[in-house]
N, C-alpha and C positions, 0 to 999 in steps of 0.2 A: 504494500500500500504506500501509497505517496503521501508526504508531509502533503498537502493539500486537502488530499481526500479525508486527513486524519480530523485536522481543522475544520472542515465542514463538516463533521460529524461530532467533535465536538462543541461547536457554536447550532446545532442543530437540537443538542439535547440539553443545552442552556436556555435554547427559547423552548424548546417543547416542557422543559420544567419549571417556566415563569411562565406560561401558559396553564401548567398546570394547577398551580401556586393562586394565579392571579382567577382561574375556575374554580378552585375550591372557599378561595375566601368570598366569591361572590356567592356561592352556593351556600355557604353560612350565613349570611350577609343578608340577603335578599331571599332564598327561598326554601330552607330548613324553617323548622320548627322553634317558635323560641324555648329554650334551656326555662325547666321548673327551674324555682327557688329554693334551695333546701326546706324542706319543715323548719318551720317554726317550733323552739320550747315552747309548750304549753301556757301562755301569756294569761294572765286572769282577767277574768269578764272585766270591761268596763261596766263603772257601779251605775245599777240602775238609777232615772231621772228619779227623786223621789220629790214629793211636794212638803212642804211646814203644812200647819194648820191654815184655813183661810176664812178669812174673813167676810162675810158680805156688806157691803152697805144699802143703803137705804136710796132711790134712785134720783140725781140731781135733774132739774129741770131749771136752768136759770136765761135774762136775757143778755146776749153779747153784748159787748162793748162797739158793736158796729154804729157807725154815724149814717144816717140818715131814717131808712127803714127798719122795725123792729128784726132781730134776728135772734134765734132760742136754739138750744142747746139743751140733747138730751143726754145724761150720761149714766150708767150703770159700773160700777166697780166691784172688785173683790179684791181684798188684799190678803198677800202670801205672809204668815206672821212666822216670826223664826222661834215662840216657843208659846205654850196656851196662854200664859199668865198674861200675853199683848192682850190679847181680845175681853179679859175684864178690864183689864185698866183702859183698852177702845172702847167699851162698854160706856166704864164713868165717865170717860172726857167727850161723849157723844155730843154732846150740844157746841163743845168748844172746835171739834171736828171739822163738823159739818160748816160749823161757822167761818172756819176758814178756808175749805173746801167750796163754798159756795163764792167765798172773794175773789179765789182763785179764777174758778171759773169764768166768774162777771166778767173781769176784768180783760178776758182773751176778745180777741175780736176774729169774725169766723175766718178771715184770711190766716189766722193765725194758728188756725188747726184742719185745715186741707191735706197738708203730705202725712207720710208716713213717721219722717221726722217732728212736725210738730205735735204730732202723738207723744214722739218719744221721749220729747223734752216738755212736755205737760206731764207724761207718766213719769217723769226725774222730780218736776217742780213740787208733783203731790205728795210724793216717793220723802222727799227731803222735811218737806212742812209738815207730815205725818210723824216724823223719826224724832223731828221736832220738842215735839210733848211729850212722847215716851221716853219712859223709868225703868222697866222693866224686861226691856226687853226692843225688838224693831220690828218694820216692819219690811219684806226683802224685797216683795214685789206689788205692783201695782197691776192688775189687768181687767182690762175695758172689757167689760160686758154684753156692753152696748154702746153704740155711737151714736149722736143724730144729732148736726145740724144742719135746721130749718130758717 
């Protein structure tokens, strides 16, 4: 065999094994199967949602602070209380509550409770003025029962 012949055969099985190099990675690549993940250790449940006590209230109907035509507000709540002893001492302070519960509300005007977020920072403003009075204990969450305004 001639230096020539040797040379072309072996530049011949340099590209036939980067051809076969450059087929196999494509075949991993693009059209195998993707590789499971080993198992997992035995990871422990995520802790169920669980609720506090909750509270009802009693339901607000007040008028907004809108300028020109009368505009009302209906609202229903329940609050999430983090131990039972809130809901007697929400009991006693009920007139003092509501009283402030009701300012709040007055004082919104209905542009002011259209999105999502003006919920949410009405649910913080009540959330807060509630945590407010209480001695006992708090109150964790605030959630709308009902919405309406008209």
């Amino acid at each position: 065999m001639s230096k020539k012949r040797i040379i072309l055969i072996v530049i011949a099985l340099v590209v036939l094994a980067g051809l076969g190099g450059g087929g196999f990675f494509a075949y991993k690549t693009f059209f195998a199967a993707p590789e499971e993940p080993p198992p997992e250790e035995a990871a422990p449940p995520p802790p169920k949602a669980t609720m506090g006590p909750v509270y009802p209230m009693d339901p607000f109907l007040v008028n907004l602070a809108d300028p020109g035509r009368p505009r009302f507000l209906k609202v229903m709540l329940q609050l999430e209380l983090d131990n039972d002893a809130v809901a007697a001492e929400l009991d006693t302070l009920k007139p003092k509550v509501r009283d402030a519960l009701l300012t709040l509300l007055s004082s919104k005007a209905s542009v002011d409770l259209t999105t999502v977020g003006d919920k949410e920072r009405l649910r913080n403003e009540i959330l807060h003025r509630l945590n407010a009075f209480l001695s006992t204990g708090q109150v964790v969450e605030v959630y709308f029962t009902d919405f309406v305004v008209q």
